[in-house]
matplotlib code that plots the C-alpha trace (Angstrom):
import matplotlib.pyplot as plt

x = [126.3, 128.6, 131.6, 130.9, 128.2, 130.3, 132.4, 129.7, 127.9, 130.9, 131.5, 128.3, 128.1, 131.7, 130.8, 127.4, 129.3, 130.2, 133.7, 135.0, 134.7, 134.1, 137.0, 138.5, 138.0, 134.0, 133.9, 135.9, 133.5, 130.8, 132.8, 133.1, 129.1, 128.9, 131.0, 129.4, 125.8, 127.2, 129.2, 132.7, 135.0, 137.7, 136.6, 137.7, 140.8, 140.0, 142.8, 143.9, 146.9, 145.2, 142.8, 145.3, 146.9, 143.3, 142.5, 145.6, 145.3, 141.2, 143.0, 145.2, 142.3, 140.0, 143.0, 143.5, 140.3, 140.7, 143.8, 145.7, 148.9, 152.3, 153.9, 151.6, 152.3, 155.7, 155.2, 151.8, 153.4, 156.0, 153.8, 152.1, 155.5, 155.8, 152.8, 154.6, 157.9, 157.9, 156.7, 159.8, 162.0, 160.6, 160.5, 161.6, 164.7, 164.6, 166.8, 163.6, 161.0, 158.2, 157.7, 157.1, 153.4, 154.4, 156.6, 153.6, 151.6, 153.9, 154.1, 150.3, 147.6, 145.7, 146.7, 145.4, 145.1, 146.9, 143.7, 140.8, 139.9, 139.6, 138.2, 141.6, 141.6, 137.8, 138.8, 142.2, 140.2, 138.2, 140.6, 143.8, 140.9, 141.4, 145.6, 144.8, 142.3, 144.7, 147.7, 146.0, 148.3, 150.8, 150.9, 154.7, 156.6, 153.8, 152.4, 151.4, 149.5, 147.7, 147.2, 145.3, 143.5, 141.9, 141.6, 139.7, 137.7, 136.8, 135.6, 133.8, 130.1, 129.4, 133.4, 133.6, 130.1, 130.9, 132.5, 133.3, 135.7, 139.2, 141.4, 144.3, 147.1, 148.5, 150.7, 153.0, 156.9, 157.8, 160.3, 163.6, 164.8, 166.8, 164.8, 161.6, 163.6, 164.8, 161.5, 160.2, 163.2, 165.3, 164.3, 165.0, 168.3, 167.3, 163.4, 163.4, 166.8, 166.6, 170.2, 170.7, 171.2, 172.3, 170.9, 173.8, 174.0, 170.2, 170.8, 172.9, 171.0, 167.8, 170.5, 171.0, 168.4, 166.8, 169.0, 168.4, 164.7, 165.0, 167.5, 164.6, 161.9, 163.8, 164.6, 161.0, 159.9, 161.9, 159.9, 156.7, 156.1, 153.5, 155.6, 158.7, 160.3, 163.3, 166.4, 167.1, 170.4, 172.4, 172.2, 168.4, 167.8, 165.5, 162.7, 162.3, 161.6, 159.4, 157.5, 157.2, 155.7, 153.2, 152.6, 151.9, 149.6, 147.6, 147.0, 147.7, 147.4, 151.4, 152.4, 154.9, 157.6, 156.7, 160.2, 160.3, 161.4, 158.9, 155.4, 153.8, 155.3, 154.8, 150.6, 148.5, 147.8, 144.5, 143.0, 142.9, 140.0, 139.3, 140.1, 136.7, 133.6, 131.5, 130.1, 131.7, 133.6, 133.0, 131.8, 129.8, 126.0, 123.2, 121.0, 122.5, 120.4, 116.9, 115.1, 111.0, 108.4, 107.2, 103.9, 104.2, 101.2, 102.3, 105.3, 105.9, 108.7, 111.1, 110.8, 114.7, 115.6, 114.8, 115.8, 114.4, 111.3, 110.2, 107.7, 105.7, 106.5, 104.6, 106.8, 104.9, 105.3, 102.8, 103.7, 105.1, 108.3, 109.6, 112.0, 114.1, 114.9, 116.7, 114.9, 113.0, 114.9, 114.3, 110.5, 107.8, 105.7, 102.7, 104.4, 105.3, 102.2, 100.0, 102.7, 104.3, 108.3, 111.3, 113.3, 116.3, 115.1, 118.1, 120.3, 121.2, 118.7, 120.1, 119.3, 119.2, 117.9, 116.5, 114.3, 115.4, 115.2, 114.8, 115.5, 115.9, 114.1, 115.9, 116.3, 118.1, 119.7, 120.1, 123.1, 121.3, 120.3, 117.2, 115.7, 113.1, 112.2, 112.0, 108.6, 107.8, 105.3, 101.8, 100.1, 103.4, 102.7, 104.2, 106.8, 107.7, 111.0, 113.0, 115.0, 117.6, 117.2, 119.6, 121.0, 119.5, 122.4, 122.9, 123.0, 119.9, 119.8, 121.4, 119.4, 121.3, 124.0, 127.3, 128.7, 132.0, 132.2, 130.2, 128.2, 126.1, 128.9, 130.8, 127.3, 125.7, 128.6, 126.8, 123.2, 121.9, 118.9, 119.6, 118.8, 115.4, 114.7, 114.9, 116.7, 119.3, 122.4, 125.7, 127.8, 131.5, 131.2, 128.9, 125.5, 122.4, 120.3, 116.8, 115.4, 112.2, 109.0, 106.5, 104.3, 107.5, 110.0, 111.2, 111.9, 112.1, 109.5, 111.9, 115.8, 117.9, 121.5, 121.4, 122.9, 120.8, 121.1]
y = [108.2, 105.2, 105.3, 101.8, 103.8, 105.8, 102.8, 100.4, 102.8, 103.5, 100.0, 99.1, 101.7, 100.0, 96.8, 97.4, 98.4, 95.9, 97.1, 101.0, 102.4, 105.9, 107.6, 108.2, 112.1, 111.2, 108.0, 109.4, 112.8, 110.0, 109.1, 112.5, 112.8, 109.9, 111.2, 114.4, 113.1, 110.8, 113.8, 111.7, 113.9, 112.3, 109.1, 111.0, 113.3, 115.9, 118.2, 119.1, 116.8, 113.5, 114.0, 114.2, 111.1, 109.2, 110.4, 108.6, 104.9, 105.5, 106.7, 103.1, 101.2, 102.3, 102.4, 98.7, 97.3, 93.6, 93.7, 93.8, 91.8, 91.0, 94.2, 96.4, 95.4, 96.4, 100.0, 101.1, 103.4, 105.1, 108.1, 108.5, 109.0, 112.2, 113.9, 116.0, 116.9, 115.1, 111.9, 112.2, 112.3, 109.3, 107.4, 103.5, 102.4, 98.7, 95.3, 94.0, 96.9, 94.0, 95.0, 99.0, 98.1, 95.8, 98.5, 101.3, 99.0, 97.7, 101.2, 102.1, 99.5, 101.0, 103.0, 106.3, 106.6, 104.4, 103.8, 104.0, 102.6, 105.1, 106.0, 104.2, 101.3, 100.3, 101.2, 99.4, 96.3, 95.5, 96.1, 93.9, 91.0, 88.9, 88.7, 88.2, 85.6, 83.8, 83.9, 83.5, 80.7, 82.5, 85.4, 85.0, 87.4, 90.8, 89.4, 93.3, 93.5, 90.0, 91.3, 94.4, 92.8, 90.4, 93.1, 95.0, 91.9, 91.3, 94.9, 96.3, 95.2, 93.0, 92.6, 89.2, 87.8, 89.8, 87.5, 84.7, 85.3, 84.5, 82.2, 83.9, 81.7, 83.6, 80.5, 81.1, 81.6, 85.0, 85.8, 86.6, 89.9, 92.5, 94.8, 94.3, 95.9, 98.3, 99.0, 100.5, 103.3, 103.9, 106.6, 106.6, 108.0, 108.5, 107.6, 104.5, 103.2, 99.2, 98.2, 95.9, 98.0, 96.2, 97.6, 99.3, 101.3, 102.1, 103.1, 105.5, 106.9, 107.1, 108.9, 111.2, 112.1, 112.5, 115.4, 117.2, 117.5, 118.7, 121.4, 122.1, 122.3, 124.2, 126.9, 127.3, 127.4, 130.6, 131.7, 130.7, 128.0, 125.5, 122.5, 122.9, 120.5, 118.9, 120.2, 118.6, 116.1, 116.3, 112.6, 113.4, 111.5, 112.7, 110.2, 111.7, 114.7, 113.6, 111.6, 114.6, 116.6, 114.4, 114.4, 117.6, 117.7, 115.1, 116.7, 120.2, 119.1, 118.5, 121.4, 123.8, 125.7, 129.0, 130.3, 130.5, 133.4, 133.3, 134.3, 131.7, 129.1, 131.5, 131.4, 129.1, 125.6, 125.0, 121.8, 119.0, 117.0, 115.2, 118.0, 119.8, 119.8, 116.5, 116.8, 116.3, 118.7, 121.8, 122.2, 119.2, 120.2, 118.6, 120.4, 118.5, 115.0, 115.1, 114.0, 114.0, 113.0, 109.2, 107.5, 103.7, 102.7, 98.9, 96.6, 92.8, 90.8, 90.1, 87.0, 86.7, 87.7, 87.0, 90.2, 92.6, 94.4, 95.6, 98.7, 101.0, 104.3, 108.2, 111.2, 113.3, 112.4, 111.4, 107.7, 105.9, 104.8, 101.5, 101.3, 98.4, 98.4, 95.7, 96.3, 92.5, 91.5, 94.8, 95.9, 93.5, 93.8, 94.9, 98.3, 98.9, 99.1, 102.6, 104.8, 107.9, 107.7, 109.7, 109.3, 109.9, 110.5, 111.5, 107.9, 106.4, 103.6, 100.3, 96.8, 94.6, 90.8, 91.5, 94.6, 98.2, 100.8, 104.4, 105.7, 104.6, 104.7, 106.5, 105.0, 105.4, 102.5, 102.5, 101.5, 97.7, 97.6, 98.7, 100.1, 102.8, 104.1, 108.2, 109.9, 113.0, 115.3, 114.7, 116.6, 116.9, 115.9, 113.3, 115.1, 117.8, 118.5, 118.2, 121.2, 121.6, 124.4, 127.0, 126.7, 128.8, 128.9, 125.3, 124.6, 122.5, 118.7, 117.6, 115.6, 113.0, 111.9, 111.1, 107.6, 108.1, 111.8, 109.8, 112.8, 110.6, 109.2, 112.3, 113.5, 110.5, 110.4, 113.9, 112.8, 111.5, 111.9, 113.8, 113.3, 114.2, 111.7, 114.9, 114.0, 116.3, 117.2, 117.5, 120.7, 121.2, 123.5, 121.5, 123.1, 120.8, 121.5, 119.6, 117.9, 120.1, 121.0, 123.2, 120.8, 120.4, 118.2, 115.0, 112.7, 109.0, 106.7, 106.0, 105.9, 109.0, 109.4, 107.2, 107.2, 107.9, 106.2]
z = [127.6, 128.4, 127.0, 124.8, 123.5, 121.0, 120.4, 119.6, 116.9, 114.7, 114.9, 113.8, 111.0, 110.2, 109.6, 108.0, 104.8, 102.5, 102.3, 103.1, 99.5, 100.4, 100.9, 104.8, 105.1, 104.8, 107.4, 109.8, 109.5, 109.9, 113.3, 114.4, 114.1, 115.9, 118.4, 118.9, 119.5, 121.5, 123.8, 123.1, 121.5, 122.6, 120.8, 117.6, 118.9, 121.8, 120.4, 116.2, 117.1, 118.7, 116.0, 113.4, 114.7, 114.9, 111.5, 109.9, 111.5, 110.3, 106.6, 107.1, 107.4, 105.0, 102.4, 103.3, 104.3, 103.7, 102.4, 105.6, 104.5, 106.5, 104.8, 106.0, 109.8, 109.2, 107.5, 109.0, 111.9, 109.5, 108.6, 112.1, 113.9, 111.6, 113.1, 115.8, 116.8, 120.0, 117.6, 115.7, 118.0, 119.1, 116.0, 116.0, 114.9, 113.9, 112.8, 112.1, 110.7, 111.1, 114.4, 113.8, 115.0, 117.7, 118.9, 119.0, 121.1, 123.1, 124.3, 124.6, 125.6, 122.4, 118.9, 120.3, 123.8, 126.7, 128.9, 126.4, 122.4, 120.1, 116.5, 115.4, 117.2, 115.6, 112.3, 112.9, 114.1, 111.3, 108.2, 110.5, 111.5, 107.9, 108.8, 112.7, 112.0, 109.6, 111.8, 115.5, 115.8, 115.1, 117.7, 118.8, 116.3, 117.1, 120.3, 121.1, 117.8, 119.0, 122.5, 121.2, 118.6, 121.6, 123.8, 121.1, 120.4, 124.0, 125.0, 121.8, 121.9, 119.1, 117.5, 118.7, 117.2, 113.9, 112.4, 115.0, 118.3, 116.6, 119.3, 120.2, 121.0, 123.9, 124.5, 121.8, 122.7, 121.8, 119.2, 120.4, 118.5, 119.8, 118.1, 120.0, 122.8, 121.0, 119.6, 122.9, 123.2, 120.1, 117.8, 114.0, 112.9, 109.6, 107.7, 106.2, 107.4, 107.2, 108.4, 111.3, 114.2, 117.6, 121.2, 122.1, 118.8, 119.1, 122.9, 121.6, 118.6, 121.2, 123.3, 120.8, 119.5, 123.0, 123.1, 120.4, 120.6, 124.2, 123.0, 120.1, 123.1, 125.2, 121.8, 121.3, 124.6, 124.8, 121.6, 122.6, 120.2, 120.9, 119.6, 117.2, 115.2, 116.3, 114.6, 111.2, 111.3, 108.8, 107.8, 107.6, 103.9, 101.3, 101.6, 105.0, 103.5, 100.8, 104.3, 106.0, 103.1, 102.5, 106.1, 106.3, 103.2, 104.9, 108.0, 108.5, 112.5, 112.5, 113.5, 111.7, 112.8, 115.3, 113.9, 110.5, 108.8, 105.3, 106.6, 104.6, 107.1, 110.1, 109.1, 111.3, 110.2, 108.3, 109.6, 107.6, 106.2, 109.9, 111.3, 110.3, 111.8, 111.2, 107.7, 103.9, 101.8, 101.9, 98.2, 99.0, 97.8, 99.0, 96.6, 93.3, 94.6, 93.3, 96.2, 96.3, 98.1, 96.7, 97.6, 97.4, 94.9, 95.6, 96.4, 95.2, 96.0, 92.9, 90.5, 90.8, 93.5, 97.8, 99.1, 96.6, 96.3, 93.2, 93.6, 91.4, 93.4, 92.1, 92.2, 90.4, 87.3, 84.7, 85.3, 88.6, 88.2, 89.0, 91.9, 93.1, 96.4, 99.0, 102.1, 102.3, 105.2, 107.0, 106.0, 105.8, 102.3, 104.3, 105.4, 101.7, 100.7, 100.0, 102.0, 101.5, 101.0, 99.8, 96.5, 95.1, 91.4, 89.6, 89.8, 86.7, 85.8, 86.8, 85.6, 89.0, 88.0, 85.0, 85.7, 85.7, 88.7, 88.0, 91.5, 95.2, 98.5, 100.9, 104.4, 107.7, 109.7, 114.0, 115.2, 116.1, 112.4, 112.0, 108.6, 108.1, 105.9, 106.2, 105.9, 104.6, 106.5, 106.7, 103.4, 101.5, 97.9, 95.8, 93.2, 96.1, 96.3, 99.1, 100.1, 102.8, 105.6, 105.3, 101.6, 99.5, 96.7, 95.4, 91.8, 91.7, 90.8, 88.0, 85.4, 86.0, 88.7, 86.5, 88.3, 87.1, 89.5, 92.2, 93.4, 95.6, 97.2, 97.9, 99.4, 101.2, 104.2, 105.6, 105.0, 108.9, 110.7, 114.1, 117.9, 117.0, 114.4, 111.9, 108.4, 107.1, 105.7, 107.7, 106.3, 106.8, 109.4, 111.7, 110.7, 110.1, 107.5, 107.4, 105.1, 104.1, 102.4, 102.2, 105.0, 107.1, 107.9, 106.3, 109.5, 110.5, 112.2, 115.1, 114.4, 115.5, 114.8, 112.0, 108.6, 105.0, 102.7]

ax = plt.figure().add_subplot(projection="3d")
ax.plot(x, y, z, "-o")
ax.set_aspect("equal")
plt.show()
């Protein structure tokens, strides 16, 4: 596969969303699928700790999709420098802390590798693109920041027509700071320090510090430790602490000390959330969805609406039910007519223009936009339901999906059809479980690799 391959399709599944509601830990295991069928590990971390690192710029982004502001420029790289001890021994201290970001890029070509984009740098793009494409004039105080965001622009497939190529103003005198030179070299004498700090007194602090996480290297080579922690200074302030707690809560990928004397802390680091295998939580339970095989008795467009079909769809029940779905950009009328279909049947009834839906067509989506929608096996009968190879203990489908708990949501990130056009669920671990019944199973016309939903 080429390596724009990998890139393009998380893009795409990206920017398909109307905004990143689901939370991070579920799209970035989205990415990671992505990733894997595409034979790109790298693309989402190759190693806990590049993973780790990915994982948190994908967190920023999904935390802030839209709502990239000015502040968050100047604070986005304060818990990433936390992830290792090499990375805080290198963390920035600035005069101006606006240019925390700047400084990251200024020294890599791209947030998580030097010579290639990554998971981070996708995500990154689309939730920094409102502030870029307001301040492209503008580019002189973070011209790294503006540099990458054209780069990215320029060499991921479809990020310039998304939403128009922005004009960076690459002409644009750059700011005169001393703290853009210190960016590149000084670490941070203490987390969260905003004094002014000149270059000589940063020199020295980088100096410094330098030192000590050498003599912390060389220490646990000696021990065999993988990667220690630098040695604490005693000027080391509280919120540093508090930031490295929460660090380590968010991804167990920072490594802890090989030393420590209480065997709780000696214990191997659990992964984190991105950390796992592609998939959703681990109590995530596929079985709770009541899905069943539909048959299409007829589709009509909606009085009220262009993009909606309303259809009168038989699961089995004595009655069909009425089903709204938005597919008339994507499925001509003539192919929703007298055909078989799957259903989720246990959504709570929603009023959309007017007339109420009592359950959804379930379709998959290619990474060039395409719509199907999935089929069940030939002889399957409406009202069947669909199980899931391989689990044989869920509790069953509730009677109805409470909204407020957002069971579908926490469950549609691991539902995907797979190289072979099969439809399944995604556990934790990795493992695939199809989409089944007692005919076979449930698959799509044409699109692998794509997302259910």
């Amino acid at each position: 596969m080429s390596p724009n391959s990998v890139v393009k399709k998380v893009f795409d599944y990206i920017v398909r969303q109307p905004k990143l509601s689901t939370a991070a830990p579920a799209q970035f295991a989205v990415a990671e699928y992505i990733a894997a069928t595409e034979n790109a590990a790298a693309f989402v971390g190759a190693t806990p700790e590049k993973k780790a690192e990915i994982f948190k710029w994908v967190e920023f982004a999904v935390s802030r999709q839209g709502k990239i502001a000015e502040a968050d420029i100047k604070s986005s790289l304060r818990a990433l420098t936390a992830l290792t001890a090499a990375r805080l021994a290198l963390r920035v201290a600035l005069a101006h802390p606006q240019q925390t970001l700047d400084a990251q890029l200024i020294k890599s070509t791209y947030l998580g590798y030097n010579h290639a984009a990554s998971a981070a740098d996708v995500f990154a793009f689309v939730a920094v693109h409102p502030y870029v494409a307001a301040h492209a004039a503008q580019t002189g105080a973070y011209p790294s920041v503006f540099r990458w965001f054209d780069l990215i622009q320029h060499t991921v497939p479809g990020a310039s027509e998304w939403q128009g190529k922005v004009a960076i103003n690459t002409q644009t005198p750059v700011a005169s700071t001393t703290s853009s030179a210190a960016a590149a070299a000084a670490p941070e004498a203490a987390a969260g320090a905003t004094a002014p700090v000149d270059a000589k007194h940063a020199a020295k602090l980088a100096k410094k510090e330098a030192k000590l996480a050498e003599k912390a290297a060389k220490k646990a080579e000696k021990k065999g430790a993988a990667t220690p922690e630098p040695e604490a200074s005693p000027k080391k302030s509280e919120d540093t602490k508090k930031q490295q707690k929460a660090d380590k809560k968010a991804s167990a990928a920072a490594e802890k000390p090989a030393a420590a004397e209480k065997p709780k802390a000696a214990a191997a680091p659990a992964p984190a959330a991105p950390a796992a295998a592609p998939g959703v939580a681990a109590d995530a339970d596929p079985t709770r969805l009541d899905v069943r095989v539909g048959f299409i008795i007829k589709a009509e467009r909606h009085p009220d609406a262009e993009s909606l079909y309303v259809e009168q769809i038989d699961v089995g029940e004595e009655s069909p039910r009425t089903v709204i779905s938005g597919l008339v950009n994507h499925v001509p009328i003539e192919e929703m007519q007298q055909r078989p279909c799957v259903v989720l049947c246990n959504l709570k009834p929603v009023n959309m223009r007017g007339i109420k839906s009592h359950a959804m067509v379930l379709c998959t989506t290619s990474a060039d936009g395409k719509v199907e929608l999935l089929a069940p096996p030939e002889g399957a009968a409406p009202g069947e339901l669909i199980r899931y190879e391989g689990i044989t203990e869920g509790a069953g489908p509730d009677a109805v999906l409470n909204p407020k708990k957002k069971v579908w949501e926490s469950i549609q990130p691991g539902l995907f059809t797979n190289a072979d056009r099969v439809a399944g669920f995604i556990k934790a671990d990795g493992t695939f479980c199809a989409m089944t019944v007692d005919a076979g199973v449930v698959a799509a016309p044409s699109v692998a690799d794509g997302p259910i939903r």
